[in-house]
N, C-alpha and C positions, 0 to 999 in steps of 0.2 A: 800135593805139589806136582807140577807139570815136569818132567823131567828128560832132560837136562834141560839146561837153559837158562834165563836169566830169574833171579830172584833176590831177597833181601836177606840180610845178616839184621838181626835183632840184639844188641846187646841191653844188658839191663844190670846195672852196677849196684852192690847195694856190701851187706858183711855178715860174717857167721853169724852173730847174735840179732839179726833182726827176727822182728817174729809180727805174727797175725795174732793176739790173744794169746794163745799159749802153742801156738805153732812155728815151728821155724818155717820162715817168709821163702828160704830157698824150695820147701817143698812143697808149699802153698804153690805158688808159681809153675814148676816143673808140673806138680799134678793138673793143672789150669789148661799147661800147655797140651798136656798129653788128651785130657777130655775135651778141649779142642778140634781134637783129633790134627796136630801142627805135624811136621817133616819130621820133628827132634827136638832136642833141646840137650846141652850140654851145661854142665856146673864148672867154673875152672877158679881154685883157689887162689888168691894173690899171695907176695911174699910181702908186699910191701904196699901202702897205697896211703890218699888222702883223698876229700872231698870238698865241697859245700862249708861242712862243720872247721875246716884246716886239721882237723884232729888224727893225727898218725894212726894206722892201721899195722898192724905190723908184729913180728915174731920175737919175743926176748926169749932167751933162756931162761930156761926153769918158769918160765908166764904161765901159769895157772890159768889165765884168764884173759887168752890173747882174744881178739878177733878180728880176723883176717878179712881184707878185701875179698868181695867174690863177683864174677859179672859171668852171669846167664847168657850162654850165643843159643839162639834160636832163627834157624832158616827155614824161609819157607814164599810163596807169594807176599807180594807189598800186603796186598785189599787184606788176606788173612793178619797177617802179621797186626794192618792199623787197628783192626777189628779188636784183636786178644787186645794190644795196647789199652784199649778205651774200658776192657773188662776189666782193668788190672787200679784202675782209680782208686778203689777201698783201701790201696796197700799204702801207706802212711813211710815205710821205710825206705823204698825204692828211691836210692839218686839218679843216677844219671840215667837216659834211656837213650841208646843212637838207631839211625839207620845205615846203611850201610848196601851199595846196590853189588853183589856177585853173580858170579857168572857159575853155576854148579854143571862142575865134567863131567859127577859120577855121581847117582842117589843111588843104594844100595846097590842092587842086583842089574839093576841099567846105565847103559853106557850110550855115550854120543854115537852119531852113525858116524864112521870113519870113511871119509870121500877122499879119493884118489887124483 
């Protein structure tokens, strides 16, 4: 990723129990991205959610057998970003997918040049 500067936010919507075969779909993905070689990828759990299906996501007490919303951010260039997208077709459980155009202050260890 060029850094700093402008780039895309990748969300990718989907829930704990989706899977590839007998894999959960969240580390299918995350490993995809990382052999990629992408900027990142972050997993962020929901409390609460709905989709496509109308069918509640969501936390009860004592649920045994919740499964929670979960949506993938992944930043990095648009071209990379469209790229991974179009590899990720086999995934059958994937809802929603957005883009999203950000402006990145700070990628690790490097920072914007500060003009006076």
């Amino acid at each position: 990723m060029q850094i700093p500067g402008q780039a895309v936010l990748l969300r990718i919507y989907t829930d704990e129990h989706a899977l590839l075969g007998d894999r959960n779909l969240i580390d299918v993905i995350v490993a995809r991205a990382r052999d990629a070689r992408l900027a990142g990828a972050t997993v962020l759990r929901g409390l609460k959610g709905f989709g496509e299906s109308i069918r509640m996501h969501q936390h009860r007490t004592f649920g045994l057998n919740d499964n929670l919303p979960v949506v993938i951010e992944i930043v990095d260039e648009e071209e990379r970003l469209r790229l991974f997208v179009t590899a990720l077709e086999d995934l059958t459980d994937i809802g929603l997918v957005t883009f999203e155009k950000v402006e990145v202050l700070r990628y690790g260890g490097h920072h914007p040049e500060h003009h006076d």
